[in-house]
N, C-alpha and C positions, 0 to 999 in steps of 0.2 A: 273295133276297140269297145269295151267295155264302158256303157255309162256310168256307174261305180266302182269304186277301187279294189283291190286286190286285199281282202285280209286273209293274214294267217296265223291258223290256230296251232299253237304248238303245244301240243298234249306231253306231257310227261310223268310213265309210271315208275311207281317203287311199290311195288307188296298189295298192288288194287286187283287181286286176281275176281276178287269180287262184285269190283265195279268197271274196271276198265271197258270192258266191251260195251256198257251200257252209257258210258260217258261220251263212247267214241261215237256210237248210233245216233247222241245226241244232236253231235256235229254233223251227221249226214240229213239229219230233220229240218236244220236250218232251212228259213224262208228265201234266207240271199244266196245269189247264183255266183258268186264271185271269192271262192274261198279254196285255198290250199290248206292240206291239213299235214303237219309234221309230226312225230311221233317218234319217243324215245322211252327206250326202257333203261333205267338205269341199273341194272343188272342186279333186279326182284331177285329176293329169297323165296319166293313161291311162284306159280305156274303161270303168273301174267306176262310171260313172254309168249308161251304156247297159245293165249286168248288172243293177244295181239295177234298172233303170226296169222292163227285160223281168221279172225275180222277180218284183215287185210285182204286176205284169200278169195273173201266174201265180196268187199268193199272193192275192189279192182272191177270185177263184171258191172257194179253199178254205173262204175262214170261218171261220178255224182261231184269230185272234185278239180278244178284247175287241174293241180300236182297233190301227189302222196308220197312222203319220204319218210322211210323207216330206217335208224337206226337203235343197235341194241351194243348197249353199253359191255365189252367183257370183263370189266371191274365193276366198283361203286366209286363214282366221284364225285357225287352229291347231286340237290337239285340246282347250283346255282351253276358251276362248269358244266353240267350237260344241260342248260339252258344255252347258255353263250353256244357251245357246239352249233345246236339248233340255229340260233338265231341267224348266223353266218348262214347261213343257207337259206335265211327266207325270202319273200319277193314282196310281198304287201305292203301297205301304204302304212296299214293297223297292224296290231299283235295280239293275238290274245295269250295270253299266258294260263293252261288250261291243266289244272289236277284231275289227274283221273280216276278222282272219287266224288268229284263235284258234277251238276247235269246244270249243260246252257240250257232254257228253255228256248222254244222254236222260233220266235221272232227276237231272240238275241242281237245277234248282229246286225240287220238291217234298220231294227231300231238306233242302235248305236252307233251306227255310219251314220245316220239320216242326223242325228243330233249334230254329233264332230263335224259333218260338211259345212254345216250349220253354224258354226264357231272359231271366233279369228283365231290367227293364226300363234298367238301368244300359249294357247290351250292346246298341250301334250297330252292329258291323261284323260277321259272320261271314265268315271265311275256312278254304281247304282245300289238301289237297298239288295238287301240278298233274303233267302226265306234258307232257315237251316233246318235240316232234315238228320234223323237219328239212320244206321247203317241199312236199316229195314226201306228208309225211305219216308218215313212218317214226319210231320209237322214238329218242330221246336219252337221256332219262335221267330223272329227277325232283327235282322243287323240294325235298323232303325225305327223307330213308332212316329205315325202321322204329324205330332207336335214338336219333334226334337228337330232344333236349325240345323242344316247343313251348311256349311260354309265351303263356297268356292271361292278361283281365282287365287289367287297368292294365299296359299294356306301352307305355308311353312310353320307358321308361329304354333298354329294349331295342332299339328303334324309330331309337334316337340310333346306336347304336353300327354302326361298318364291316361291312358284308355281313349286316345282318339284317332286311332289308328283306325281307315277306311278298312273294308271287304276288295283284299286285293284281288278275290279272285271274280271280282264283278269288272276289275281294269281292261277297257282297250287302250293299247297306247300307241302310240307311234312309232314308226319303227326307226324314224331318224334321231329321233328324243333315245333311244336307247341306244343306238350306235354312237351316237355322243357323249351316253354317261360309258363306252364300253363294256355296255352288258352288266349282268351283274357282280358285284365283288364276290370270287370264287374264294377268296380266302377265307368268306364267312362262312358258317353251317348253317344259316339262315336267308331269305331274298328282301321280305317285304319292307321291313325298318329301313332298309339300307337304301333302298328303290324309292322311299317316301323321301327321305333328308335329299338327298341329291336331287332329283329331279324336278319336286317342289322347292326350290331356289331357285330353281334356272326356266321352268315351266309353270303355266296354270292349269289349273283343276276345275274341270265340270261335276257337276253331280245330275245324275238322272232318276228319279226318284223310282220309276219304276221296278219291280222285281222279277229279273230276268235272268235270274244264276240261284240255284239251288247249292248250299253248299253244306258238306258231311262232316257231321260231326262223330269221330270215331272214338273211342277208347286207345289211351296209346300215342294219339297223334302228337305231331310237332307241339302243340300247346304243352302238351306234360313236360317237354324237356327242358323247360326255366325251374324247375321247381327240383330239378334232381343236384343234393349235397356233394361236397366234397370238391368234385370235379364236372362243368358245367361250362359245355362248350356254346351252347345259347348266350350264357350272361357275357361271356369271354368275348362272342361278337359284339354283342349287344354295347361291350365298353368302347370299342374299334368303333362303330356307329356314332354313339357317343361324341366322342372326341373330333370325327367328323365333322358332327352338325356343330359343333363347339366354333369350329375353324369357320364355318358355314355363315354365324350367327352376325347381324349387323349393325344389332342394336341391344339396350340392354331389358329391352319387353323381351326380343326373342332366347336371351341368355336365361333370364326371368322363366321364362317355358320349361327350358331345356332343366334346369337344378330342380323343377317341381319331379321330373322323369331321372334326372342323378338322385333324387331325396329317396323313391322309393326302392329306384335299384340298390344303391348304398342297402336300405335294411332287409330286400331278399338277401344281401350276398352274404351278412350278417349271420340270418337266420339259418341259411343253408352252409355256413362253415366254407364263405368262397374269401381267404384273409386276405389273397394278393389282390382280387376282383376289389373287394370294400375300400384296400387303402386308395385304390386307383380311381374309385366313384368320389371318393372325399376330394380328393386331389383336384378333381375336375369341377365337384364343385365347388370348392375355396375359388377357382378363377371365375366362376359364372356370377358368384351370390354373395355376400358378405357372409361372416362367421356365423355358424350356427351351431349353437352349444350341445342340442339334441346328438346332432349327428358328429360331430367330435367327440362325442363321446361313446357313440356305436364305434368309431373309428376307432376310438383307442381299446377297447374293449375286444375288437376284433382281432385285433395283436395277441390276445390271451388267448390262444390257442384249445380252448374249452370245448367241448361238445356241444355248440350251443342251438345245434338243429335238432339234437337227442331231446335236451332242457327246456328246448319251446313244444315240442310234441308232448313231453310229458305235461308239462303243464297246462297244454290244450286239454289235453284230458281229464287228467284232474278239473279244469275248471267246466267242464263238459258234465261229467260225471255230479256231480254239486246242482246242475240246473235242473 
């Protein structure tokens, strides 16, 4: 028997024909001897299934893992359904939930077991800083700076509020913590939001300061899809989440949280012409927050059916053009 536990990495691509294989090599560098690596394609529009298949090819003669399970998706069902697939199948104590356009660096995970053993049993998630890197692989910047607090342990309240969403993909998590939330909600087109509200209620949070997860920042990626007019199937989860943590909330600091995160969604949905998304962010939060005149009136304004994502771009420019 092994002196440390079983983790396993469950890699999953869509469209990384340019990084996947580099991602997956990452996980072969690893320092800890104790890891299964799972892998899913969810059926790429470009030739990352062929890079897989040849790696594999590669990675068998090594020996280098527990188990290696490959699945390849013959449709697209997103990243959160073929997570859950994955996950039913894994055996580890931990998860890593692993993009493959991100690089673990080599003492990743044994560091990150060595902590979690380390920590009662109330603590589900471990997370850490991350160093983000442009498609080339070059330095950007990092998820946190030596002076900013991180707050563990019951961070829910924290978890609600505008831009304090961790680096999920620095998260080991448990794998019983997520057979209890039942994997991720496949009904969203999104993981992370939904994986914060839920788990931190019912789990605590480590943070590990160190940077051990390189992560890519692409042109394109999931970020840009909150920002796209008309129809906006990010904001549409993002209300679903929402209404969630709403039901979740136990007090009215934590309510307090959540209307500061309904205040700005309300004026994306606004801006990008989302009217049923807007009344439904107002709505939610009249229950969280007492009236607020500002956004009752984006509300009612949103009802007038005007171009008002055209009206705010021209006007960016015009006042752009002026400076």
């Amino acid at each position: 028997m092994p002196s440390f536990p079983l983790v396993s990495v469950i890699a999953i691509c869509y469209g990384h024909e340019a990084f996947v294989c580099d991602a997956l090599e990452a996980v072969c560098k690893q320092d800890y001897p104790y890891i299964e690596l799972l892998i899913a394609d969810d059926y790429s529009p470009d030739s990352s299934l062929a890079h897989i298949r040849r790696w594999i090819a590669q990675a068998k003669h090594q020996s280098r893992f527990d188990r290696l399970v490959f699945v390849a998706n013959t449709q697209n069902v997103g990243n959160c359904a073929t997570f859950n697939k994955i996950l039913a199948q894994a055996r580890g104590k931990y998860i890593i939930d692993l993009a493959t356009d991100d690089i673990m660096l080599p003492q990743r995970i044994s560091k990150q077991v060595e902590a979690f053993e380390k920590l009662p049993h109330t603590y589900g998630v471990l997370f850490g800083n991350a160093e983000f890197i442009c498609a080339k692989g070059e330095h950007l910047g990092f998820q946190y700076n030596n002076n900013q607090p991180i707050p563990t342990g019951d961070i829910f309240k924290y978890l609600l509020t505008p831009g304090r969403h961790i680096a999920a993909p620095t998260m080991m998590i448990k794998r019983d913590l997520l057979l209890h939330l039942g994997g991720y909600d496949a009904d969203l087109s999104y993981e992370d939001f939904d994986f914060y509200v839920r788990s931190s209620r019912i789990s605590h949070y480590a943070y590990q300061p160190e940077v051990l997860t390189q992560i890519r920042r692409l042109a394109g990626s999931h970020r840009t899809g909150f920002y796209i007019p008309y129809q906006n199937r990010h904001i549409s989860s993002t209300l679903k989440i929402c209404q969630k943590a709403y039901a979740l909330c136990q007090n009215q600091e934590e309510k307090n949280a959540l209307a500061q995160s309904l205040s700005y969604y309300l004026r994306q949905c606004f801006y990008l012409n989302l009217h049923k998304e807007a009344q439904a962010f107002w709505k939610l939060y009249r229950q969280a927050k007492p009236f607020h005149i500002g956004l009752w009136g984006l509300s009612q304004l949103s009802r007038i059916r005007l171009p008002w994502h055209r009206l705010y771009r021209l006007y960016r420019k015009l006042t752009h053009q002026k400076q």
